[in-house]
VMD Tcl script that draws the C-alpha trace (Angstrom):
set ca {
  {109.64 87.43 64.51}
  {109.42 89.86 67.28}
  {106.60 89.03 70.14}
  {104.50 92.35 70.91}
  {103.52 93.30 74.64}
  {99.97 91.38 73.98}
  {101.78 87.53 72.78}
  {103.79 87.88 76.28}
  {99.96 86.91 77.95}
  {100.35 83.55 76.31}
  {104.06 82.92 76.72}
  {104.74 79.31 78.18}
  {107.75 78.69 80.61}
  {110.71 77.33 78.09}
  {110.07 79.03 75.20}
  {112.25 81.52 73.56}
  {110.87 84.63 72.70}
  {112.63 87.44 70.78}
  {111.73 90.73 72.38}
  {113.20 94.15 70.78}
  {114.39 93.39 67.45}
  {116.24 96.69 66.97}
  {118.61 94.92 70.00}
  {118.61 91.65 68.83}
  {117.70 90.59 72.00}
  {116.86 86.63 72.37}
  {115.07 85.41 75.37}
  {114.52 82.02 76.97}
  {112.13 82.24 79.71}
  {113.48 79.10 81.74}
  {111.55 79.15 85.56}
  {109.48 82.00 86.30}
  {107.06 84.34 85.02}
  {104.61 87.05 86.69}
  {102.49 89.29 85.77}
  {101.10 92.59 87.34}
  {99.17 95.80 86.17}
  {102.05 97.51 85.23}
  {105.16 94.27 84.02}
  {105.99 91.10 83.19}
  {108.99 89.68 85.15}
  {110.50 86.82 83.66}
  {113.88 84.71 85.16}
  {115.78 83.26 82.64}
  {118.22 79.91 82.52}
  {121.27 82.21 83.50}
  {119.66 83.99 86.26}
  {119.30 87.13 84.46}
  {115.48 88.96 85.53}
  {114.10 90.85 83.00}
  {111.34 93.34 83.97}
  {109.39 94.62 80.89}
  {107.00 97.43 81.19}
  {103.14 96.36 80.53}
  {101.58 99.71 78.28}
}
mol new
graphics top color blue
foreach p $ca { graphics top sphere $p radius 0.5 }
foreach p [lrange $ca 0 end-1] q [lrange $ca 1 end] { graphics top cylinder $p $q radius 0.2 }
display resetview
């Protein structure tokens, strides 16, 4: 089940969140999350930063 721009407001640190199904792109959100006006910036387990673009 893909999460939509609005479920990322109530994503908890840990959980794993499947973001762009047409990718196939899993996500586990492992130790930080922010958000501004215009992203969410989550750091995963691996160190990887993903930046996604609030509408």
């Amino acid at each position: 089940m893909e999460t939509t721009i609005k479920e990322l407001d109530r994503i908890y640190i840990g959980e794993e969140i499947t973001y762009d199904k047409k990718s196939g792109l899993v996500y586990r959100i492992a130790i930080f999350k922010s958000v501004s006006i215009s992203s969410y910036i989550f750091q995963l387990v691996n160190g990887e930063i993903i930046i996604i673009r609030r509408n």
